[in-house]
Each structure stands twice: as C-alpha cells, then as structure tokens.
C-alpha positions in Angstrom: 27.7 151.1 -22.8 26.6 149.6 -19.2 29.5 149.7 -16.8 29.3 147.7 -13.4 31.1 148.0 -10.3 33.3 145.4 -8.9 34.3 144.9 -5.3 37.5 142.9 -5.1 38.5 141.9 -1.3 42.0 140.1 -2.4 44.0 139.5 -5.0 43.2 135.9 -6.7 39.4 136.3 -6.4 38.1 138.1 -9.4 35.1 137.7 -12.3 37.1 134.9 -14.1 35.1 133.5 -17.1 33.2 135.9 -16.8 35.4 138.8 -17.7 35.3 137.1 -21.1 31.7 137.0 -21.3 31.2 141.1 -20.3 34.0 142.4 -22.9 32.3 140.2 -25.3 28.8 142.2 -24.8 30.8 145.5 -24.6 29.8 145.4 -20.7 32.4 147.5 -18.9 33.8 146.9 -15.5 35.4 148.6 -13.0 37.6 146.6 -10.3 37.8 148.6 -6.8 40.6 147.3 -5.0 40.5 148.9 -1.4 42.7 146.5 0.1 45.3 148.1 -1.9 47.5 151.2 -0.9 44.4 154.0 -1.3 42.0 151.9 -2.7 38.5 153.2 -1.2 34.9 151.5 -1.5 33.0 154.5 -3.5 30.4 156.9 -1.4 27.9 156.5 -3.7 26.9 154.6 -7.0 27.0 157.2 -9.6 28.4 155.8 -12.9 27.4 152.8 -12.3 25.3 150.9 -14.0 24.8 147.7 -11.4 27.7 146.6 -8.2 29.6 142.7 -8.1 30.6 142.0 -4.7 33.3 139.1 -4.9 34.8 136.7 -2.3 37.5 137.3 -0.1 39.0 133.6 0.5 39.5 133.4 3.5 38.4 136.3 5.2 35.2 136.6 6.8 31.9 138.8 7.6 31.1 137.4 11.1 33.7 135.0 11.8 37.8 134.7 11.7 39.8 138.0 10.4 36.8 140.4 8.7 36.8 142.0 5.7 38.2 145.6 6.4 36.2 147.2 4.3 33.0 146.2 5.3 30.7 148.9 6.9 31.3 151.2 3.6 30.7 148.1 1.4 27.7 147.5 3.2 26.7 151.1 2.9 27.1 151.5 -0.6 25.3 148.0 -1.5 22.0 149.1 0.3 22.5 152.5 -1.8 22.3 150.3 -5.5 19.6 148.2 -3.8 17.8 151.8 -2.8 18.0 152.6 -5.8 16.3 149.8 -7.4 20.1 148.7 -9.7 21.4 145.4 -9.5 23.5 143.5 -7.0 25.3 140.3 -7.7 26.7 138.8 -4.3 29.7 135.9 -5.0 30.6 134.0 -2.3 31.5 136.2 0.6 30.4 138.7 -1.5 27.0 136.6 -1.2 26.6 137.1 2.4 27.3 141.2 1.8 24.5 141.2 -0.3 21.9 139.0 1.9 23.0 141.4 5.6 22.7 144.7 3.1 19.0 143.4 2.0 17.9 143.2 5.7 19.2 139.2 6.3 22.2 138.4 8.4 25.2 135.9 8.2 26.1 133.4 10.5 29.5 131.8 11.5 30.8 129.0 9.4 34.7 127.4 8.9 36.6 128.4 6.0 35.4 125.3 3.3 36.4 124.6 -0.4 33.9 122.2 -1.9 32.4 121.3 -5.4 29.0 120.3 -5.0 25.8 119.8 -7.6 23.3 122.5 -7.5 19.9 121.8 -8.8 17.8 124.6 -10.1 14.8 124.9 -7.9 12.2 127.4 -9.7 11.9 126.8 -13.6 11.7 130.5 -14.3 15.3 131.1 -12.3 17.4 133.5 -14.1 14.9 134.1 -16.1 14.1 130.9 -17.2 18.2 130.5 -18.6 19.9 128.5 -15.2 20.8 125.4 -16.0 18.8 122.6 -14.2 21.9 121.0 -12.4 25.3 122.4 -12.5 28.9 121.8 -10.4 29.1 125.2 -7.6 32.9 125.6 -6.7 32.6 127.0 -3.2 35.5 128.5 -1.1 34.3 131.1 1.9 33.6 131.1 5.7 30.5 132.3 7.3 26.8 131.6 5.6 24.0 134.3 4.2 21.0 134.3 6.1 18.4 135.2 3.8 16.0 138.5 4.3 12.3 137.4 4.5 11.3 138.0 0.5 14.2 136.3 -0.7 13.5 133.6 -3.4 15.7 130.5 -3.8 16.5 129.5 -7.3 19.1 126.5 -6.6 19.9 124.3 -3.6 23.5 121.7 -3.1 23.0 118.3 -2.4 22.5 119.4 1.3 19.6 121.6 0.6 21.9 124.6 1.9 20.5 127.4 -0.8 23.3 128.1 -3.2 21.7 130.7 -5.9 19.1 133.3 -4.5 17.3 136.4 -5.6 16.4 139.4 -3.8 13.9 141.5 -5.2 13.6 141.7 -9.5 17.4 141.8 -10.2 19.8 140.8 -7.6 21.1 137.5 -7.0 23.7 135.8 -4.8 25.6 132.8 -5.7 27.6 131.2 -2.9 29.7 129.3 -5.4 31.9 131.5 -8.2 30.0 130.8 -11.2 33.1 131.8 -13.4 35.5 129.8 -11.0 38.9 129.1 -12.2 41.2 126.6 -10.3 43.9 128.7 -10.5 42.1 130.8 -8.7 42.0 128.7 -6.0 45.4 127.7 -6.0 46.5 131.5 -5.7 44.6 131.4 -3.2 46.0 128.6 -1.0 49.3 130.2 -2.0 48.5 134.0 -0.7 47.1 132.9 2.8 48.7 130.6 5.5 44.7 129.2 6.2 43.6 126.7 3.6 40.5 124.5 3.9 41.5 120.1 4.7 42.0 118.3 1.6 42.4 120.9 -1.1 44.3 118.7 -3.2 41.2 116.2 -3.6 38.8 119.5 -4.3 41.2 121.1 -6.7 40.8 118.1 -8.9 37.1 117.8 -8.8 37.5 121.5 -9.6 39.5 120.9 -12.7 37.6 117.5 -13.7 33.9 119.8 -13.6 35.9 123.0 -15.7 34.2 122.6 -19.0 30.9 121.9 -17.3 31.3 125.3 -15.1 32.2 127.0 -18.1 29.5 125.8 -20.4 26.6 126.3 -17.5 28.1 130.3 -16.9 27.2 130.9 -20.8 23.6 130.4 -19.9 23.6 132.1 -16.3 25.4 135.0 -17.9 22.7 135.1 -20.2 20.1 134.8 -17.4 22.0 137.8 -15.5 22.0 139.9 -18.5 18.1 139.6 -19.4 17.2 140.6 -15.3 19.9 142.8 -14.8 19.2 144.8 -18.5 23.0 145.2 -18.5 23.1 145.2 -22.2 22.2 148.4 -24.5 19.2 147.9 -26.6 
C-alpha cells in the first residue's frame, strides 16, 4: 500500500474530494500539521511513497505573512524531487513546488476566482485531463516556472494553471478537489478575505458537480504518472 505525505499549512485547506478518491484505491495519507503545537515538516522522505504540498489561504511565499514553515518544506520537497518521487504542488503549495524545482515565485494579492482551464497538451496527465474544466483558485503570490517545466493547462488569461516538472510532478494553482466549504472556513479563520467572495462562492458552488466529475479523471491521470497504486 502507497502512502503519500501531505503538507497542510492551515486548518480548512485539505485534499477534499480527493480523500475519497485515495481511500477508495487503498492510497494512504499522512497529514503533517506543523502549524500545530509540535507539528514539524519531516527531515527526510522515508516512508513515503510521493509528498502533497497544499495551500495556505491566505498566507504567502514572497508576499504578506509567509508560511512559517517554509525553508524545511522547501528542503524536504527538493529531497522527493532528488530522489526522482512525486510532488503534487496545490495552490500555494504550487509555488513550493515550482522555487524547490529551481523556479521562483513572484508577489501577487490574495485572489479567490473560478476560472475555465483549457488543457493545453493532448497527452496531459497522461492523456486523462479533461479538455476544459472550472479551477477554484484562492492564494497570493504566483509560481514562476523552472526552465524544463511543461504546461498542461492555461485560464482564460493564459496565466498557466496545471504544470509538470519532470515525469511525475505537477502543480495545480487551482484545488482540484475544491470544496466551498472550504473556502468559507476559510474566510471565517482569517480577518483577510479576497473582494467579492460572496459572488465567487456561488460560482463555486454552481461548477461543484463539474469540479467533481473532472477530479475523477485527473485523479486517474495522477495515479497512472505518479504509479501510486500497487500492481
């Protein structure tokens, strides 16, 4: 049984859906917390069979109040991309994974915004990301992608919002297994909250069953790169 890693920065940000879709595969995962009362990021990967970074509303990587636990974060994720095991980057999490391959990030304002991404490469995760799907984004700051890096879907801006780095790790700057409860804890745990919420949370909760049904097939996408599933 494959067990992955999973970086948590605060509270209401987690996997989701796609919780539902590991337990399902018998795909076991581990949430560090280190914002918590002794939580620590890990020295190493040992144990692990691939590392999710998450989001961390509205915390930051280069802009506004950082994520505390960066430099070890940063450390460990070049250690899984050392050692050739795969990375998923998720929002903030995104940006973690793009300065930890060699890119950078760049300040941005906190945002919440549900856009349409359009699959740019037909073979993108492999083959199994859907051609156009809603991307429910809430972060500050923006990846800067290392020179190598391949992108797999773009907004309607042309802003990359799915890349890959190298054969199995990908960044998605929207959560693919978004809930809008999710968002609302969100608003609700910090006083910062991106202008008109209200409008995005219902184009949120209008594009649910589309954002659900479109993770089924990126799951499956992550699963065939990744090789998170026992033969």
């Amino acid at each position: 049984m494959k067990t992955l890693l999973v970086l948590q920065h605060v509270e209401a940000d987690y996997l989701g859906l796609m919780e539902d879709h590991f337990e399902s595969r018998n795909i076991r995962f581990h949430y560090c917390r280190p914002f918590t009362p002794g939580g620590r990021v890990p020295a190493e990967p040992a144990g692990f069979d691939g590392l999710i970074i998450l989001g961390a509303g509205p915390l930051g990587i280069v802009s506004g109040n950082p994520v505390p636990s960066l430099v070890p974060e940063l450390r460990l994720a070049g250690e899984f991309l050392r050692l050739g095991l795969p990375v998923i980057g998720i929002s903030l999490g995104a940006a973690i994974l793009a300065v930890a391959a060699g890119g950078s990030a760049e300040e941005a304002p906190l945002r919440f915004e549900v856009t349409s991404a359009r699959r740019r490469v037909h073979d993108a995760l492999a083959g199994h990301l859907p051609e156009r799907f809603p991307s429910a984004i809430y972060m500050r700051d923006r990846s800067v992608l290392p020179a190598g890096a391949r992108v797999l879907a773009t907004g309607e801006s042309g802003e990359a919002l799915v890349f890959q780095i190298g054969d199995n790790c990908v960044g998605f700057l929207g959560h693919p297994g978004i809930k809008s409860a999710m968002v609302e804890d969100l608003i609700m745990e910090f006083d910062e909250a991106p202008d008109g919420t209200a409008e995005t949370l219902a184009l949120l909760r209008s594009a649910q069953a589309e954002i659900a049904a479109g993770l089924t097939r990126i799951v499956v996408g992550l699963i065939k790169m990744t090789d998170w599933m026992e033969s």
